[in-house]
N, C-alpha and C positions, 0 to 999 in steps of 0.2 A: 236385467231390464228394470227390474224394481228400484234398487238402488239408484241405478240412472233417476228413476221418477222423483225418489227424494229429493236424490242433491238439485234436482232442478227446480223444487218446490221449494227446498230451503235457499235455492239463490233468489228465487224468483222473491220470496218474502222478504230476503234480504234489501232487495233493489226498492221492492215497493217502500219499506221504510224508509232507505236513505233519501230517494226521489222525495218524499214526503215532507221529511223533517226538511230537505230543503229549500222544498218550495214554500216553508214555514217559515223557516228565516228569511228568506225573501221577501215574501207579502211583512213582516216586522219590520226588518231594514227599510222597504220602502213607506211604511205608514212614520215610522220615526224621524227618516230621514223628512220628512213633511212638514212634521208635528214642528223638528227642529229649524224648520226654515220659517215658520210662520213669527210672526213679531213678538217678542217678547216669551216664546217657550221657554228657548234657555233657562231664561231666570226665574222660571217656576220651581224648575228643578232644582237651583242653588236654593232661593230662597223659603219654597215650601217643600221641602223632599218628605212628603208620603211614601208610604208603601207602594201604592199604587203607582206612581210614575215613576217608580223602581222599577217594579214587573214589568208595564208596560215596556221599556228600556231595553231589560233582558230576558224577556220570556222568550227568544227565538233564539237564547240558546240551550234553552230545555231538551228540547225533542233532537236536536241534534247530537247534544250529549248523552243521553240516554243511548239514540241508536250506535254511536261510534263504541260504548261500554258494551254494548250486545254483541260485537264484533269477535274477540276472544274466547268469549262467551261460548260460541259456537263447538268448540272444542273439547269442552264437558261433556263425560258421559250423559250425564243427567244436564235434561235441555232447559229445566225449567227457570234456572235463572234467567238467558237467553229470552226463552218466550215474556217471561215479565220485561226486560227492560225491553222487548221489542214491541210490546202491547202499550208499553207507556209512551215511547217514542210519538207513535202514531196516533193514540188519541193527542196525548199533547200537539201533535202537529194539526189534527184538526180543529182544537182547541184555537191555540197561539193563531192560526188561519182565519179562523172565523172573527176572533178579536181583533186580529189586524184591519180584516176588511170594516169591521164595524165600527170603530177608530176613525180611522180613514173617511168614512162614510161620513161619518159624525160631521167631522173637522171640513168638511169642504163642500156638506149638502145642509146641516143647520144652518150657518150665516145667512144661505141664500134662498129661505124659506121665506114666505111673508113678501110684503115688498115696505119699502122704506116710504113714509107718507110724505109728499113734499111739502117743505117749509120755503117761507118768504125771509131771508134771511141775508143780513150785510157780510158775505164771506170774505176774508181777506186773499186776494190771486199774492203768493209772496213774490213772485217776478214781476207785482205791479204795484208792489209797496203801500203803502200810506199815506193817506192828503192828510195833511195836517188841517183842521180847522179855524176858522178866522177866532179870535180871540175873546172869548167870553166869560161873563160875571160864573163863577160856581155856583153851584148846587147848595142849597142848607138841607139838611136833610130833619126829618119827623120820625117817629114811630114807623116800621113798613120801609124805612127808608125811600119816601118821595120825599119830593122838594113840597117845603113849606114856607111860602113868602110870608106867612106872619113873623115868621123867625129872621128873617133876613137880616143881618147887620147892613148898616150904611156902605161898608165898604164892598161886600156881594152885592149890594144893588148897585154899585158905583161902573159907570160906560167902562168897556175895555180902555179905553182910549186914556183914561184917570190913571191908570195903573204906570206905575217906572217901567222903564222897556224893559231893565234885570228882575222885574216882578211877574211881568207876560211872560207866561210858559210858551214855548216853541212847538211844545207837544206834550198831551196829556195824554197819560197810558191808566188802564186798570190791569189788575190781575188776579185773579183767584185758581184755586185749583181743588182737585177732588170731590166732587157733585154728587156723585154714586145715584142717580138716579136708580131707580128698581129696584134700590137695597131696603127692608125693613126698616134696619137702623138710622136710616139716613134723616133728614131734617129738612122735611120740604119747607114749611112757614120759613126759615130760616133762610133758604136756597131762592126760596121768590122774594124776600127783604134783598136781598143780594143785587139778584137782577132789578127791584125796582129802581133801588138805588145807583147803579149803574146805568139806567135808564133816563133818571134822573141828572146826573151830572153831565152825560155826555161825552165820553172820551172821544178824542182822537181813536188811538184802538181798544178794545178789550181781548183778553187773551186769557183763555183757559187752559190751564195746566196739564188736563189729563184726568181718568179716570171721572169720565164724564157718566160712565155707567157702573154696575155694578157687576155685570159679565158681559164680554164683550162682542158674544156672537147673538145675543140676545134681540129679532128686529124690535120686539115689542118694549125693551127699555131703550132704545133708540126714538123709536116715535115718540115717546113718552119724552126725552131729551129735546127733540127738534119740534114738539107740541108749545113746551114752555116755554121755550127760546123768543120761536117764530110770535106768540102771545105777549110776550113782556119785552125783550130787547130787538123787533125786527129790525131797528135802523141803525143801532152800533153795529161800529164795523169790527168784526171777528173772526177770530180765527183759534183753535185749538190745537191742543198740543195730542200724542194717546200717551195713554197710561197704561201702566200694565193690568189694570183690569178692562181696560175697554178692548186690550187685545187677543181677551182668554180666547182661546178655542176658536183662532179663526178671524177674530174679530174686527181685525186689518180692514176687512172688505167693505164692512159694515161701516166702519171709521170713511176709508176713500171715499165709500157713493155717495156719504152724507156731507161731509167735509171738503172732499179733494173732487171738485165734481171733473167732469172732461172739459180741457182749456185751460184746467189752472195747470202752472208751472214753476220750480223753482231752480235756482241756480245749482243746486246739489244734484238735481233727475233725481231726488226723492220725495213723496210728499211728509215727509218723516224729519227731515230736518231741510233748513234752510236757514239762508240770512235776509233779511229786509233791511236796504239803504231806505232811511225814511228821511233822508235830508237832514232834521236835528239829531238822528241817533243813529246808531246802525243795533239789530237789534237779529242777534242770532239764534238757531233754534237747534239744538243738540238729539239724537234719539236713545235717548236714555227709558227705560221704561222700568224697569228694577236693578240694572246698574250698566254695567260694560259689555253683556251679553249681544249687543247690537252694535256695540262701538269697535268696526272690524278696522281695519288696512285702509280701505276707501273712504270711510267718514273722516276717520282721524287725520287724514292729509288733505281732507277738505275745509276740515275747520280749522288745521296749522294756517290752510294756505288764507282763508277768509277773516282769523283774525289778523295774518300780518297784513292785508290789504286794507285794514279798516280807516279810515282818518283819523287820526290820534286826536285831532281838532274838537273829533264830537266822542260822546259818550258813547261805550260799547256794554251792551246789554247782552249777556248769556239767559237762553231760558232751556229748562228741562224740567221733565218730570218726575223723576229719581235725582236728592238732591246729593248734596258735597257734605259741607260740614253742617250739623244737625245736632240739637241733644233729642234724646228719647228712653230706646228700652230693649231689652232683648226680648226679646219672642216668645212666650211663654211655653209654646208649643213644640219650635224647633231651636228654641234659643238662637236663633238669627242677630244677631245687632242692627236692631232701627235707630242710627246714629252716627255719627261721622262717618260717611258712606267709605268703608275699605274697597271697595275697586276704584269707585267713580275718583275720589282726591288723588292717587299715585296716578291714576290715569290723564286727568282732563285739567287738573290746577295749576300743575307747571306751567299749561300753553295758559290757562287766564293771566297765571303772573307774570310770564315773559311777555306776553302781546299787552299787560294792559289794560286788563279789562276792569272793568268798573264797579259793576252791576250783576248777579247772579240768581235767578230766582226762580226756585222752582216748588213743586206739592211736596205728593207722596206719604211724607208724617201728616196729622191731622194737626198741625198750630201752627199759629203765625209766631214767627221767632225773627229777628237780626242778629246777627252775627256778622264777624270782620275779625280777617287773616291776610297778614301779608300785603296790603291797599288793595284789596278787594272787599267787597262788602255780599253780603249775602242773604238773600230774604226767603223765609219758608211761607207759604201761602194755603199747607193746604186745608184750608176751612171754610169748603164752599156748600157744606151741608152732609160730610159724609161725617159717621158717629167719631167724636173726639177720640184722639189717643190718650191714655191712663198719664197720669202725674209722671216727669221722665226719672229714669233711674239713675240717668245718665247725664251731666249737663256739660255740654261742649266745654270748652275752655274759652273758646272764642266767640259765646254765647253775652248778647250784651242784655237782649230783652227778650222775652217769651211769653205767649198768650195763652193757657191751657183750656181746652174746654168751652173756648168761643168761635164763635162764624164770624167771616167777613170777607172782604181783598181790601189788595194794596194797591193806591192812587202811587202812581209817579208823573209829577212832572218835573217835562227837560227844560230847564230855565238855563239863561247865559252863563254858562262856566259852574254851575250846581243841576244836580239833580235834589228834588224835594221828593220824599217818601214819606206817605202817610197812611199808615193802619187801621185802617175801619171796622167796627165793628157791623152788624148785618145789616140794623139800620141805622148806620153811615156815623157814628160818632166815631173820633178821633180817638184812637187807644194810644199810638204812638209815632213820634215823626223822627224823621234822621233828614240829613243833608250830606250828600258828598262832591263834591268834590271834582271835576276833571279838566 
């Protein structure tokens, strides 16, 4: 009878362990499987791999391992190795358990903390495109970048109507990227010259890049985003791209409610990418947030199939947030290369050169750079206030001009058979122009 009572205390402990360690992998599997469906995780992991989102990764197979080593175990005279890996098993399991849920927790009750302040703001619906506007004198821009009519040349004061028809833009676009609102480092003085100056000239659209905050489950650097906005640019019309910081930890949600309100819609059923016929351009929107980690089976046969649809007649614009060909640096940290993007170019350049395309501009590095490969042309933009990147270690090949260590965006207008690209500095001076060509 004794006996009997052991072996069923030692099966019973046995059971209780294995039940344990696997309801531990469990609750891990499903908080990772989470982590990993949210926008832009993946490419945390590639590109910042800490310790931390190691363990997190495989800590549920800890306590598993442990208890299946306990197993044989059994069979020793002397129990006590047994009892240790079966004591570690199961605090592990309640360990890895409790982490999982708090994770989890984290990832899907922060974003949704707070509520998001409403802003008065010109959103762009991408299924309802872009009105071009009736034809107007430019902006000069001052100090602050507003318009200063002291400065005005005779030709900016001169009627649209004075202008060559091949000199009237069809469509005038801005574009910056990178804002980091909520970041220390960031450059608000810099980030409001931006917006005023884009306020001032007027586009057709404006278009942010991404990484409009500095984490991206944060509501209160959101508010703080759609405070300035709605204060300096309420009546450009805009729209955003996410950036892999606006979509740490969740961030997606925080992006949609502010961004993608209910009603908008795009040709892709994502609010993440799409394409807008704008009549002079067509102007396509990729989801790239740190590289290819989003670019599955379904995007990638959406945008073969959208750039072969496009009309060869007008100009075809790519925008992303994680760019292509870039000079930069490796990573001091993780030695990463911030520089001709090795996933995004094997992945997405082929389809630019096959289809065409013209135009490619995206953030991510902090300068404004041009570059051009292959009769594509390529613009980096991201200097809309977050702290500059370090001198590059690395200079493309296909690096024609670079801005280090300054703020600003990029004017494009679509004129008859050229696009004009011009480089501004925050308040609104001309750094550098190109023309291409379609």
């Amino acid at each position: 009878m004794t006996q009997q009572i052991k072996k069923s205390s030692r099966e019973l402990s046995r059971r209780t362990v294995l039940v344990s360690a696997l309801a531990a992998l469990v609750l891990s599997i499903i908080m990772n499987g989470y982590f990993y469906s949210l926008e832009g995780a993946r490419g945390l992991y590639v590109w910042h791999p800490i310790l931390a989102l190691r363990i997190l990764l495989f800590m549920g197979l800890g306590p598993i391992s442990f208890a299946i080593v306990a197993l044989p175990l059994e069979k020793l005279a002397k129990k006590l190795a047994m009892r240790v890996m079966r004591w570690l098993s199961f605090i592990g399991s309640i360990l890895v358990g409790l982490t999982s849920i708090v994770v989890l927790a984290f990832l899907i009750i922060v974003p949704r903390l707070g509520s998001l302040e409403p802003a008065r703001l010109n959103l762009i619906n991408p299924s309802q495109g872009i009105v071009a506007q009736p034809a107007q004198a430019k902006a000069a821009f001052s100090v602050g970048g507003t318009k200063d009519s002291a400065t005005q040349s005779p030709e900016a004061e001169a009627a649209p109507e004075a202008l060559s028809p091949l000199d009237r833009p069809l469509l005038r676009l801005s574009f910056s990227s990178d804002s980091h609102w909520g970041a220390d480092t960031s450059n608000a003085t810099a980030r409001t010259e931006i917006l005023q100056g884009i306020a001032a000239s007027k586009p057709d659209a404006f278009f942010m890049l991404g990484d409009t905050v500095e984490t991206g489950n944060s509501v209160t650097q959101w508010n703080f985003a759609l405070s300035d906005l709605e204060a300096l640019i309420p009546n450009v019309p805009l729209r955003l791209l996410l950036g892999n910081h606006d979509a740490l930890f969740g961030g997606q949600y925080l992006y949609r409610k502010a961004f993608y309100p209910k009603g908008f819609s795009s040709d892709s059923g994502s609010p993440y990418y799409w394409s807008i016929n704008t009549g002079p351009a067509t102007i396509v929107a990729v989801d790239l947030p740190w590289g290819t980690e989003m670019f599955g089976a379904r995007q990638k046969a959406w945008l073969e199939k959208t750039l072969a649809a496009a009309d060869p007649r007008r100009p075809l614009i790519v925008l992303s947030h994680s760019y292509f060909y870039a000079s930069g640096y490796d990573d001091p940290g993780f030695g990463t290369p911030w520089y001709d993007h090795y996933q995004n170019i094997p992945a997405l350049v082929p389809l630019f050169e096959k289809y065409g395309v013209d135009l490619v501009i995206s953030g991510h590095n902090h300068y404004q750079e041009l570059l051009s490969h292959n009769g594509v042309t390529y613009a980096i933009v991201g200097s809309m206030g977050g702290i500059p990147d370090p001198e590059p270690s690395h200079q493309s090949p296909y690096s024609t001009w670079i801005e280090v260590g300054g703020y600003g965006w990029l004017d494009v207008d679509v004129l008859p058979g050229r696009l004009a690209l011009t480089f501004r500095s925050e308040t609104g001076e001309s750094r550098q122009s190109a023309t291409i060509r379609y």
